[in-house]
KEKE-3310 file (N, C-alpha, C; in steps of 0.2 Angstrom, whole numbers, plus 5000, padded with zeros to 4 digits):
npx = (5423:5421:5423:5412:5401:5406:5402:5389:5384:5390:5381:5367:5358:5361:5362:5369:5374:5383:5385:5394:5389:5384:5373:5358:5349:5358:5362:5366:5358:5347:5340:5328:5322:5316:5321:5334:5346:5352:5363:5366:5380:5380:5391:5389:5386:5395:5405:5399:5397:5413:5416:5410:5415:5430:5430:5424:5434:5445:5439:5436:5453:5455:5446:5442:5438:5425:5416:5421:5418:5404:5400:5404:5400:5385:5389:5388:5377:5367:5370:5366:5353:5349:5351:5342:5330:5327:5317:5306:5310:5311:5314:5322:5334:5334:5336:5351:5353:5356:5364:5375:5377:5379:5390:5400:5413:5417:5422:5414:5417:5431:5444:5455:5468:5471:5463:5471:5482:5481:5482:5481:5479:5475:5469:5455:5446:5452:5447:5436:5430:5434:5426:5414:5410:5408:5397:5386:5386:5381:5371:5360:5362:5356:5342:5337:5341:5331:5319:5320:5320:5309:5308:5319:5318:5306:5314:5324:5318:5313:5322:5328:5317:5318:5332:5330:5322:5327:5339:5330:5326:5337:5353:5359:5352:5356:5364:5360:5353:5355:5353:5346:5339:5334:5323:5317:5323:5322:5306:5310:5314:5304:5295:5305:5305:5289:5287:5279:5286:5290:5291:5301:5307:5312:5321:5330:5334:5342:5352:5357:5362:5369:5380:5386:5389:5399:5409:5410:5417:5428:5436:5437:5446:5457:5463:5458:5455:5450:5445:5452:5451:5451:5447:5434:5431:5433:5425:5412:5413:5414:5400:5391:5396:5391:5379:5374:5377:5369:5355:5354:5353:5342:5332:5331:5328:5315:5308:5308:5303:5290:5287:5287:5276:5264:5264:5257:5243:5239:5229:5236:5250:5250:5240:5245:5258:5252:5249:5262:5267:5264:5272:5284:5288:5286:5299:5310:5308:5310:5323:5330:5329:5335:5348:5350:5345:5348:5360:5365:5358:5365:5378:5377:5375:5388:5397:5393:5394:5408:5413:5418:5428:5420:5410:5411:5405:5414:5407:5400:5407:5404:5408:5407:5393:5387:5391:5386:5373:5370:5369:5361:5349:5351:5348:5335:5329:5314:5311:5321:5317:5301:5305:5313:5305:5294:5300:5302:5289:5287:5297:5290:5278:5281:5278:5290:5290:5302:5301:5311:5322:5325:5330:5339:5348:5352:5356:5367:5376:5379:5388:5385:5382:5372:5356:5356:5369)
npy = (5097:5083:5078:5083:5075:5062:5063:5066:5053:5045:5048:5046:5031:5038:5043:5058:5070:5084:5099:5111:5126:5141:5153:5162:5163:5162:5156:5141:5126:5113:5100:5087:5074:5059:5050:5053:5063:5080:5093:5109:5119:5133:5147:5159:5165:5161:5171:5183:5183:5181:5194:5203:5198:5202:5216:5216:5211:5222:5232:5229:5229:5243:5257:5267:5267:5266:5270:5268:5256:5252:5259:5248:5238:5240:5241:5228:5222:5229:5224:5208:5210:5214:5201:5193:5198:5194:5189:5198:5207:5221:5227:5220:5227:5240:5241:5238:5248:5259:5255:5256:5269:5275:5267:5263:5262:5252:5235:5220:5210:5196:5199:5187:5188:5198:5190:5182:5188:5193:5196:5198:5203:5188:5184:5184:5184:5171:5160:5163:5161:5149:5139:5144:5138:5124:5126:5131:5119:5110:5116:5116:5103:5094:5099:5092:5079:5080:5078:5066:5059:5062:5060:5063:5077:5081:5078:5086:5097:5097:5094:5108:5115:5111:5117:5131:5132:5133:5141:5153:5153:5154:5163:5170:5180:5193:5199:5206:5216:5230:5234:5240:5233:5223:5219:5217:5206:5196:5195:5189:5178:5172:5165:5160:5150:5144:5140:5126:5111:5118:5128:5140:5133:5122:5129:5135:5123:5115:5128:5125:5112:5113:5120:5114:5102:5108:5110:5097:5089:5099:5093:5082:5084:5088:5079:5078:5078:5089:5104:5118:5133:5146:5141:5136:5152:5156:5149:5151:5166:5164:5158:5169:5179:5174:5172:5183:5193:5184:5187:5201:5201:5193:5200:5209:5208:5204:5213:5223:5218:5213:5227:5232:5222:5227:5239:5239:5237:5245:5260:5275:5282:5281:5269:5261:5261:5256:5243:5236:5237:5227:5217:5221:5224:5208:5203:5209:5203:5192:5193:5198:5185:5177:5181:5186:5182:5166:5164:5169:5162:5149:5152:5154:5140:5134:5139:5135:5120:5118:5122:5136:5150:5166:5173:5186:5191:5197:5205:5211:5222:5241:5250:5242:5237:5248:5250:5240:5244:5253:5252:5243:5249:5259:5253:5248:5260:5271:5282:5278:5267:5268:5277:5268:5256:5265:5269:5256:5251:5260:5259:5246:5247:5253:5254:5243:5236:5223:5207:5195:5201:5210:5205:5194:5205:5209:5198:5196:5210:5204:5196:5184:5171:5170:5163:5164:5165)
npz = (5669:5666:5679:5685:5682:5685:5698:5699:5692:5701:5713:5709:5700:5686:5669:5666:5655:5651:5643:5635:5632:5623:5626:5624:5636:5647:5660:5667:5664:5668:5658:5653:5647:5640:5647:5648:5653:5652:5656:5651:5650:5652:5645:5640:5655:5665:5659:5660:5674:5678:5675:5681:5694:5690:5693:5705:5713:5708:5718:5728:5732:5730:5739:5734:5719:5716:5708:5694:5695:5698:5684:5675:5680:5679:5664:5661:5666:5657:5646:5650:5651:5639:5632:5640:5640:5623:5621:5619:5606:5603:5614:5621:5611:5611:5623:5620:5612:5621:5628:5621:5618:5633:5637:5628:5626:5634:5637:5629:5632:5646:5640:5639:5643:5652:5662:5662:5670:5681:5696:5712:5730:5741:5730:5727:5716:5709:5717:5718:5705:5703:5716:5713:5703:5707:5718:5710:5699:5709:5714:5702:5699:5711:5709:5698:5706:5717:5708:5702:5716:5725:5739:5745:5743:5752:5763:5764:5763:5776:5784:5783:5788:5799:5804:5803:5813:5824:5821:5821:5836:5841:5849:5839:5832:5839:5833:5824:5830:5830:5816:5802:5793:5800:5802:5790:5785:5794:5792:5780:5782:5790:5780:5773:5783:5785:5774:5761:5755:5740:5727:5732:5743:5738:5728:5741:5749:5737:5737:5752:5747:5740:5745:5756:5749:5742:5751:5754:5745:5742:5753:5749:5736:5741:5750:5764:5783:5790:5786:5781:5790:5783:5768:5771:5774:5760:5751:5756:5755:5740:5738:5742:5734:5721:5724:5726:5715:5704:5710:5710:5695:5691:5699:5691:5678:5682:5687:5675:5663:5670:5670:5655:5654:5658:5657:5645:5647:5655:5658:5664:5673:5686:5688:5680:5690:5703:5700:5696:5707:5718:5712:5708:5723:5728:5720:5725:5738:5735:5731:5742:5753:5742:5742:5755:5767:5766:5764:5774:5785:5782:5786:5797:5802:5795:5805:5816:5812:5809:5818:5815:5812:5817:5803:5791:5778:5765:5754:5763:5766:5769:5757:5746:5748:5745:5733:5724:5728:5722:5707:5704:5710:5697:5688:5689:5688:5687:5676:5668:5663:5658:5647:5641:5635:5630:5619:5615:5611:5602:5593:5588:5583:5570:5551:5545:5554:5562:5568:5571:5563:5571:5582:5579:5574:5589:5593:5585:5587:5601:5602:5595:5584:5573:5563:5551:5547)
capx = (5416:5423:5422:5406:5400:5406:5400:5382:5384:5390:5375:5362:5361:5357:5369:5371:5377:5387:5387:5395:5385:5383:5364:5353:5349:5361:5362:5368:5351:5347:5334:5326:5319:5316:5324:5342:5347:5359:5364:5367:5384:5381:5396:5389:5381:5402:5410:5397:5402:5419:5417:5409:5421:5433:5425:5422:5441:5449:5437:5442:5459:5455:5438:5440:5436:5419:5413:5421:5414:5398:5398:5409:5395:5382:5389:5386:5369:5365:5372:5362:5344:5347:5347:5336:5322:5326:5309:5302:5315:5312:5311:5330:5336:5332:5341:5357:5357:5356:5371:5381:5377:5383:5395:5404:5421:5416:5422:5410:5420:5433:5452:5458:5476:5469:5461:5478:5489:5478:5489:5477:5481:5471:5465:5447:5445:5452:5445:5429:5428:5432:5421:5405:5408:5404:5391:5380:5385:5377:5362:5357:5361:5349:5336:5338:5339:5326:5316:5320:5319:5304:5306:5323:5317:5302:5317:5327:5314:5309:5328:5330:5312:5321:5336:5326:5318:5335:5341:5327:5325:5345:5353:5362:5351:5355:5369:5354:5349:5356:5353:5341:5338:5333:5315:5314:5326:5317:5301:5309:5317:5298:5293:5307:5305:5284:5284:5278:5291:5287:5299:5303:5308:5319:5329:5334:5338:5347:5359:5361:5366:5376:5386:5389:5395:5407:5414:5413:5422:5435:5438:5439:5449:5463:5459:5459:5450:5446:5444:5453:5445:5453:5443:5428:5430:5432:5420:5408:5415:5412:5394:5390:5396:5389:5371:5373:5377:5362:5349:5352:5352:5335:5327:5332:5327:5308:5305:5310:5298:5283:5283:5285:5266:5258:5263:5253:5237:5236:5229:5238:5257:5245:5237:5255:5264:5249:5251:5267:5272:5267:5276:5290:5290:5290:5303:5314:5307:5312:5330:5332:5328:5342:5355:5352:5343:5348:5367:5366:5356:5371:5386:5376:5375:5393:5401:5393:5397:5414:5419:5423:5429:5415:5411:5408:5406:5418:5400:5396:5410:5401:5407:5408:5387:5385:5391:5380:5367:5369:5370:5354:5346:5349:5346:5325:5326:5308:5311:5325:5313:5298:5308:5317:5300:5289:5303:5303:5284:5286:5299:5288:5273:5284:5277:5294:5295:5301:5303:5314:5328:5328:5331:5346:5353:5352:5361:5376:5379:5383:5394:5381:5381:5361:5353:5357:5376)
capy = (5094:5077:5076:5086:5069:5057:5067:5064:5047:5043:5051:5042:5028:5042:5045:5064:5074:5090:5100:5118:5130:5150:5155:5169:5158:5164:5151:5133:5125:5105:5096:5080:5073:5053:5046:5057:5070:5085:5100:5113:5120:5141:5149:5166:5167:5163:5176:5190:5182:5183:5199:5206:5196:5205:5221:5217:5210:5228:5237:5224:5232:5249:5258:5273:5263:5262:5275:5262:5247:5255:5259:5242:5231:5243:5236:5219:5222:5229:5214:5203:5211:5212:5196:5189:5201:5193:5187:5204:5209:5228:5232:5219:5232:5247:5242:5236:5256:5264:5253:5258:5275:5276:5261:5262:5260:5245:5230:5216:5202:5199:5198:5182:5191:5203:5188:5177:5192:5197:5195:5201:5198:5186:5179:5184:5181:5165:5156:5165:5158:5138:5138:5147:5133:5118:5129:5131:5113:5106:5119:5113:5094:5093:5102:5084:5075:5079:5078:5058:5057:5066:5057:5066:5084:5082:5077:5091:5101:5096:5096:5115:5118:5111:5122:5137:5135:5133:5147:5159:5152:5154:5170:5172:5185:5197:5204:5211:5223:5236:5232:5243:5227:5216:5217:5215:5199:5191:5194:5186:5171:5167:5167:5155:5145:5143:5137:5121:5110:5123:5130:5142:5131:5117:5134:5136:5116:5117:5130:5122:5107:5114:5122:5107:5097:5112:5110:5090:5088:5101:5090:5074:5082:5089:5073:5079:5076:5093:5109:5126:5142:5149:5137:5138:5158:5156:5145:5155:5170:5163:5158:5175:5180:5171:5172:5192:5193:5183:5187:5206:5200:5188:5203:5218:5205:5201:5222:5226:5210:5215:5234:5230:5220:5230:5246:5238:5236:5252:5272:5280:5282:5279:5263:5257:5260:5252:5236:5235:5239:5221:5210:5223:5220:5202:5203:5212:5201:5184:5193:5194:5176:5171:5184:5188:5176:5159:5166:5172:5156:5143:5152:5152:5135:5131:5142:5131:5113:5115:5128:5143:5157:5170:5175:5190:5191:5202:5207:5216:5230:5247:5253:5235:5238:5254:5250:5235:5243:5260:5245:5239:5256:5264:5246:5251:5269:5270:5285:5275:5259:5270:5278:5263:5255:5269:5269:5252:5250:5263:5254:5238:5250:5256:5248:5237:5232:5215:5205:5190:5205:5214:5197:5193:5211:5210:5191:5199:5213:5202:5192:5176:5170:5170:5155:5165:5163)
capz = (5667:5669:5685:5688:5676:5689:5703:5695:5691:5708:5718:5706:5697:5679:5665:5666:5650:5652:5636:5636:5626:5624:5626:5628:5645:5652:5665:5667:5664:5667:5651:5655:5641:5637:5653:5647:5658:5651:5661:5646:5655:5650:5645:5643:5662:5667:5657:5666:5681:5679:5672:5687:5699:5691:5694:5713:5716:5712:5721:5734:5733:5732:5739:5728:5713:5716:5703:5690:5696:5695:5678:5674:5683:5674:5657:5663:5665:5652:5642:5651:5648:5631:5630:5644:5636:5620:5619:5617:5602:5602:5620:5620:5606:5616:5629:5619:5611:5626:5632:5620:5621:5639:5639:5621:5629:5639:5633:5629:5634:5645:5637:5644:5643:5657:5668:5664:5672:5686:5701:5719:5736:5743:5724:5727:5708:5706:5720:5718:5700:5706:5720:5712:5698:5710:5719:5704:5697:5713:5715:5696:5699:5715:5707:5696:5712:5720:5703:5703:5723:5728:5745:5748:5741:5758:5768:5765:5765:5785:5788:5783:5792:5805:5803:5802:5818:5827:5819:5824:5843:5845:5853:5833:5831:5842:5830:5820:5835:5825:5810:5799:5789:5804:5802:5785:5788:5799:5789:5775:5784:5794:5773:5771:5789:5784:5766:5758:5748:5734:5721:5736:5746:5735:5728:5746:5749:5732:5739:5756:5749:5734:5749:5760:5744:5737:5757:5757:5739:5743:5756:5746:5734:5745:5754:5774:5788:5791:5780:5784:5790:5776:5763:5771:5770:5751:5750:5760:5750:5733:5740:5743:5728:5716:5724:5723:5706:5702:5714:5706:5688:5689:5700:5686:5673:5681:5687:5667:5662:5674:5668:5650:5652:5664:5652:5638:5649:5658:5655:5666:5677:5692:5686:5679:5697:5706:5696:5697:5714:5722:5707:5713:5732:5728:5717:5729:5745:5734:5729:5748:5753:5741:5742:5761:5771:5764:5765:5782:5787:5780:5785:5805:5802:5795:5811:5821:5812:5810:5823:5811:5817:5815:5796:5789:5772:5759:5751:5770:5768:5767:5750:5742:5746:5741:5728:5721:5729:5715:5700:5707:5710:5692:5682:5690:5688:5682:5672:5660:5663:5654:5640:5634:5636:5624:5612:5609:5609:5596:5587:5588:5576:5564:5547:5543:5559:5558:5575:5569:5560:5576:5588:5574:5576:5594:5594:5581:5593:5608:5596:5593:5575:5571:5560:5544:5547)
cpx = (5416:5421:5416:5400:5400:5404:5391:5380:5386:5386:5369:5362:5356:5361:5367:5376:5378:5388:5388:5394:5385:5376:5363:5350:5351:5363:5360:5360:5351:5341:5334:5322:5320:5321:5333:5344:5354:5359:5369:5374:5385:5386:5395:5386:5392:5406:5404:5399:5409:5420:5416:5416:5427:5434:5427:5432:5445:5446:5438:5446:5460:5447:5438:5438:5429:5416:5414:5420:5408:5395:5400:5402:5387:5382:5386:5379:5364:5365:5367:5355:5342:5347:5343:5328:5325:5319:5305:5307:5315:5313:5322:5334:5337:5336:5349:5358:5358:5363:5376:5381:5382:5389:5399:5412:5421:5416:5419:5412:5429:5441:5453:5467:5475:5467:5467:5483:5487:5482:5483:5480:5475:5467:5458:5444:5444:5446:5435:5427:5427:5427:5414:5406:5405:5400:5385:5379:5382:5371:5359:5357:5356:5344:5334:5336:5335:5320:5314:5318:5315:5306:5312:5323:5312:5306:5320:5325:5312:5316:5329:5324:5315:5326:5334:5324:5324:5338:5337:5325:5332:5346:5359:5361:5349:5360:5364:5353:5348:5355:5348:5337:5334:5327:5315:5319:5322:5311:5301:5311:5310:5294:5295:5306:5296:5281:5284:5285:5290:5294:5303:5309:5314:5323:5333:5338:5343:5353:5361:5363:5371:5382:5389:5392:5400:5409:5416:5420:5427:5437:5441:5445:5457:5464:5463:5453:5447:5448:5446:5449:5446:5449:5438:5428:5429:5427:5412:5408:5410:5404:5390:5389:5392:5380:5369:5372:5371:5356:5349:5350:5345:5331:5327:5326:5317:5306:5305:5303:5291:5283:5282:5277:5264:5258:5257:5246:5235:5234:5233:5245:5255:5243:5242:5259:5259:5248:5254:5271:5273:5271:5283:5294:5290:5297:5310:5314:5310:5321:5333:5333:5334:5348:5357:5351:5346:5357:5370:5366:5362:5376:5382:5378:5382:5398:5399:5396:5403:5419:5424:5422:5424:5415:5409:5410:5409:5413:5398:5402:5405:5401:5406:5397:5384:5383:5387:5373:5365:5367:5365:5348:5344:5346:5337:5323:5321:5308:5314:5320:5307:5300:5311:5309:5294:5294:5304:5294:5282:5290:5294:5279:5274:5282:5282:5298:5299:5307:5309:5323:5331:5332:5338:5351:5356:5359:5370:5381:5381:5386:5392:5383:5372:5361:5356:5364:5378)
cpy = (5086:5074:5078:5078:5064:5057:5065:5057:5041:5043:5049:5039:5032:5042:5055:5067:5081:5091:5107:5123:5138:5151:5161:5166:5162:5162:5144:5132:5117:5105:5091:5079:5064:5049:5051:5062:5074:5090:5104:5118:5127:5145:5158:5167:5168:5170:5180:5190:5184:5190:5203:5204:5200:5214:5223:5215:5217:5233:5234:5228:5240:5253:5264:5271:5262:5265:5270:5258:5247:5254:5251:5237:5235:5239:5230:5218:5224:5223:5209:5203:5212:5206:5190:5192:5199:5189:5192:5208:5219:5229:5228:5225:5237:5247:5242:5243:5260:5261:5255:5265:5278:5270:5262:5259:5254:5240:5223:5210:5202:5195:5192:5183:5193:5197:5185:5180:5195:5193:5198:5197:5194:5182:5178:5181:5174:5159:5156:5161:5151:5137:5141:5141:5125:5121:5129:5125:5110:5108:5115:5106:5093:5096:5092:5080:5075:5078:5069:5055:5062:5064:5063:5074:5086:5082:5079:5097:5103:5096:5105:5118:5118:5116:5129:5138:5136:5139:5152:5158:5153:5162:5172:5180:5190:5201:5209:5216:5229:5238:5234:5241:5221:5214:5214:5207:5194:5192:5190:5177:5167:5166:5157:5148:5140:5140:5130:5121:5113:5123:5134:5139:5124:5123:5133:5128:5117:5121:5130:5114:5110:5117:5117:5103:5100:5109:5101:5088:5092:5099:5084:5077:5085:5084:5073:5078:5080:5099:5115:5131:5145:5148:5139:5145:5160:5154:5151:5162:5170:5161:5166:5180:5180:5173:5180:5193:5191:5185:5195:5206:5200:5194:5210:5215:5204:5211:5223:5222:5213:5223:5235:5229:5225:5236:5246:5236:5238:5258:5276:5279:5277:5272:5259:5256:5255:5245:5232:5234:5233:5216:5212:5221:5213:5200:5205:5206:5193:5185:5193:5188:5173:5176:5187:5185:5170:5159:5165:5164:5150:5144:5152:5146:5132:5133:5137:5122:5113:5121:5132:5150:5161:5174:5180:5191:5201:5208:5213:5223:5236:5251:5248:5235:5243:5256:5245:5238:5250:5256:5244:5244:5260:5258:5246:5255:5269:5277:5284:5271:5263:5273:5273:5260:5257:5268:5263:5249:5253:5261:5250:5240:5252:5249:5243:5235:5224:5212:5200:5196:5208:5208:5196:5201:5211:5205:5195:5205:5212:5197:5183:5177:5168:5164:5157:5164:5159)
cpz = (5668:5677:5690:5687:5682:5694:5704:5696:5698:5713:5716:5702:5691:5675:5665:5661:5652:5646:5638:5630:5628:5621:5629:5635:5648:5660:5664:5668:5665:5664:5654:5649:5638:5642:5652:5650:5655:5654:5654:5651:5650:5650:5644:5650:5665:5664:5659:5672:5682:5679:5678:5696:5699:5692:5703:5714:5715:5716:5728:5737:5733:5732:5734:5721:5711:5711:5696:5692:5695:5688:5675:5673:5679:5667:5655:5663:5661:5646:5643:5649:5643:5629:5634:5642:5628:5616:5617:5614:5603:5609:5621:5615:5610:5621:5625:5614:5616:5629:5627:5620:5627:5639:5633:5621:5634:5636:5635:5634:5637:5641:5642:5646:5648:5662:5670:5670:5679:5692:5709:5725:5738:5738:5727:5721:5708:5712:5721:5712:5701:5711:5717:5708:5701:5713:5715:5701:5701:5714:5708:5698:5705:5715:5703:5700:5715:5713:5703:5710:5726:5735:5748:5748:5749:5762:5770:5766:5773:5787:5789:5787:5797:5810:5806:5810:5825:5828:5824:5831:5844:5846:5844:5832:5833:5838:5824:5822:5833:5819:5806:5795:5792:5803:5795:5782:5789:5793:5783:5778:5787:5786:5770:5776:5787:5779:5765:5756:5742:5731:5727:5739:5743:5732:5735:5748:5741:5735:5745:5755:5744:5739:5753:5755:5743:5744:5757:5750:5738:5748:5754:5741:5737:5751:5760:5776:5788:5785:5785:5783:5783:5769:5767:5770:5765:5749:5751:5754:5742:5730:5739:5735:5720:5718:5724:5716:5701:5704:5709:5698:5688:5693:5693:5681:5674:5681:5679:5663:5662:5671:5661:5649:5653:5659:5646:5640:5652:5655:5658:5670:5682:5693:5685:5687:5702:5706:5697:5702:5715:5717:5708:5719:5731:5724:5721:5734:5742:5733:5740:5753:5750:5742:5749:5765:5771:5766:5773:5786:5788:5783:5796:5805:5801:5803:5815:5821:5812:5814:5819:5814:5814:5808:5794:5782:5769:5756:5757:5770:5764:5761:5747:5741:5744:5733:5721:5721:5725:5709:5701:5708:5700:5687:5685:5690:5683:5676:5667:5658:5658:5650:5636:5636:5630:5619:5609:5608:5602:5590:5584:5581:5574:5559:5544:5547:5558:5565:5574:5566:5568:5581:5585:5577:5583:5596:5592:5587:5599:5606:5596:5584:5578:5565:5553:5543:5547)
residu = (UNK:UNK:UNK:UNK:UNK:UNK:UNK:UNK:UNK:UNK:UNK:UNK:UNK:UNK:UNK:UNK:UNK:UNK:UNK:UNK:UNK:UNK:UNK:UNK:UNK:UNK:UNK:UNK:UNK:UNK:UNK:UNK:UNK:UNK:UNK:UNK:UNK:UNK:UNK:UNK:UNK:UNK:UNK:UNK:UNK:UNK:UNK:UNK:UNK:UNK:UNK:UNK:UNK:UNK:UNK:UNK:UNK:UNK:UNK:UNK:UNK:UNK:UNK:UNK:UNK:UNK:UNK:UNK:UNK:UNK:UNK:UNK:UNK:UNK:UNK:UNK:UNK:UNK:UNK:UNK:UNK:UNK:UNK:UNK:UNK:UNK:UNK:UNK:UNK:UNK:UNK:UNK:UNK:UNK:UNK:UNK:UNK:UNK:UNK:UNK:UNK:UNK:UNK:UNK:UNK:UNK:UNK:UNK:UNK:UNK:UNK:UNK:UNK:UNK:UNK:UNK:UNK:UNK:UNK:UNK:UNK:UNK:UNK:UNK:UNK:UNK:UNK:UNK:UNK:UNK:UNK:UNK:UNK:UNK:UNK:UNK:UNK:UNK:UNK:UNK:UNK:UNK:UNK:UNK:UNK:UNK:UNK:UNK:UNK:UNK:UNK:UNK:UNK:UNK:UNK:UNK:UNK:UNK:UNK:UNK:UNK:UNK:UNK:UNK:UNK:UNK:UNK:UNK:UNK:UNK:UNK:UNK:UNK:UNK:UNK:UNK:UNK:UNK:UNK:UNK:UNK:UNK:UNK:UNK:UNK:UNK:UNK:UNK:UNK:UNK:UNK:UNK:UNK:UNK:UNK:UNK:UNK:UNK:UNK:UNK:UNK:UNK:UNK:UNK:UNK:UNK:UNK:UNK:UNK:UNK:UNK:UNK:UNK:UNK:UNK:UNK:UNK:UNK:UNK:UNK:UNK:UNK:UNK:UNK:UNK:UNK:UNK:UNK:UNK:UNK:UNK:UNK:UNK:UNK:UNK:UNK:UNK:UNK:UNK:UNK:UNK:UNK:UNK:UNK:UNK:UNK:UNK:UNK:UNK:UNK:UNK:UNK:UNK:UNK:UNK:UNK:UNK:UNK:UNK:UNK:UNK:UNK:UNK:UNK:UNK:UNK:UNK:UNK:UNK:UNK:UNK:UNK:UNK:UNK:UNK:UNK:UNK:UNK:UNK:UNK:UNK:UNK:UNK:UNK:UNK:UNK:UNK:UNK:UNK:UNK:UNK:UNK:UNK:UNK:UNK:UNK:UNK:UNK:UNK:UNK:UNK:UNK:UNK:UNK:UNK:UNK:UNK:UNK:UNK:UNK:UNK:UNK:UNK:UNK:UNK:UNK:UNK:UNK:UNK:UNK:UNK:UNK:UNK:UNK:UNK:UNK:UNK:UNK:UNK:UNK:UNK:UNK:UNK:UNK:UNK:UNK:UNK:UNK:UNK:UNK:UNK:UNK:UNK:UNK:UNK:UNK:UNK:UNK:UNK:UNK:UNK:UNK:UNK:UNK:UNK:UNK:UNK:UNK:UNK:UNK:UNK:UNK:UNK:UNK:UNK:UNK:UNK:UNK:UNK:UNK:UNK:UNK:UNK)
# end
């Protein structure tokens, strides 16, 4: 934290607070408030991360694993919806009985004896955890920067347009040709190439500069001239990783969001899925943009600055997708998403309902203490 602080205070003249908290957030968040700038530093968004890290690192080491990693990263998702829909207390509830139903033997949190002892070739784990921590520290701190330097948010913006156009006028993309994903790539990359300085558009600068610092500051502090393939692999890896993990969370979390409403101002299934669908398709087309596009875009761009050998991310072997992309599949199954959905509408007009007991409950059983405690 220390040095995240320095980090900060060296790149602007601001005082930047670091406080390390456990929230229903669920993610490192920066407050401005009265000239004072705090990055609330999330400590439950890290322990899902590691949890799923370590999740993805033995299935790393062994593909028949995937059936448990499934369920494992499953858990984790559950976890997280109970409490990112803590603002709709019953509908959070619903999901956190149905997780223990299916999950009961999944443990909440993980044992730090089990992280301590873990032993893997190649330390996917560990270097995936130190790298995603400057990655996300620098994505949240240039949301800041650009906040105070409008001037450098348009100029990163025209840089990455720039980028953008490089990219898709170069012969990169012929490794696509195959690729049953190509179209819908490229549709989303001329999305990201065409946009204003918008929210769109500073996410993506965000995590091209939080990548070029994670690579310049693991340069500064192993203090060389150049940076090994190696390190940028991890890097690049730990990149990858990190913006999976979330791009799936933040799309489960709005799909779950959006049919909750839309249920409550329809008559029919028909009327429901035709609602629904386009707040779906962007929801998908924005998880793409950050989880495939933006990725692909950076690690072109790194191969070509510092002549890395060609990168093909960890996340690309064919069960290592299979297997996220089941996690991701049954967390939108519209027939669970509709039953926990009526049952907790139906909760929610039961006459001793009471929104504030349920919310408490919810907190207790993902081991918060509540205001009563």
């Amino acid at each position: 934290m220390a040095l995240f602080s320095a980090v900060a205070n060296q790149t602007m003249d601001c005082q930047l607070t670091i406080q390390q908290i456990k929230s229903a957030s669920v993610f490192p968040e920066m407050v401005s408030a009265h000239g004072k700038h705090t990055l609330y530093w999330d400590l439950q968004y890290w322990e899902f991360f590691q949890r799923f890290l370590l999740e993805l690192s033995y299935l790393l080491e062994n593909s028949a694993y995937g059936d448990r990693f499934t369920e494992r990263v499953l858990a984790i998702c559950y976890d997280y919806l109970s409490l990112k829909l803590l603002h709709i207390p019953e509908l959070a509830y619903c999901i956190q009985v149905n997780r223990e139903r299916k999950f009961s033997a999944q443990d909440k949190t993980v044992a730090a004896a089990s992280l301590g002892t873990l032993e893997l070739i190649g330390s996917n784990y560990e270097s995936g955890v130190y790298y995603s921590r400057f990655l996300v520290f620098y994505h949240e701190f240039f949301h800041l920067y650009y906040k105070l330097n409008p001037t450098a948010k348009v100029e990163d913006s025209k840089r990455l347009n720039k980028l953008a156009e490089l990219y898709c006028g170069g012969d990169w993309l012929t490794d696509l040709a195959n690729d049953e994903m190509s179209s819908l790539l490229m549709e989303g990359f001329q999305t990201l190439l065409h946009s204003e300085p918008d929210k769109l558009l500073e996410e993506a600068s965000c995590d091209y500069r939080a990548l070029i610092e994670t690579i310049s500051m693991q340069r500064k502090l192993t203090n060389k001239d150049q940076i090994f393939a190696h390190e940028l692999q991890e890097i690049h890896d730990a990149f990858h990783m990190n913006q999976t993990f979330l791009s799936y969370l933040t799309n489960i979390s709005s799909c779950w969001e959006i049919l909750y409403k839309t249920y409550q101002r329809v008559d029919s299934y028909e009327e429901l899925l035709q609602r629904s669908q386009p707040y779906f398709d962007k929801a998908a087309h924005m998880a793409i943009i950050r989880n495939s596009i933006i990725p692909d875009f950076l690690d072109k761009l790194n191969i070509k600055k510092y002549d890395m050998p060609s990168y093909i991310s960890i996340l690309d072997k064919p069960y290592i997708k299979a297997a996220i992309h089941k996690v991701g599949d049954q967390m939108v199954d519209l027939d669970f998403m509709l039953y926990a959905i009526e049952e907790s509408i139906r909760l929610s007009r039961l006459p001793h309902y009471d929104p504030f007991e349920l919310k408490n409950i919810v907190l207790r059983n993902a081991g918060y203490r509540t205001a009563a405690e």
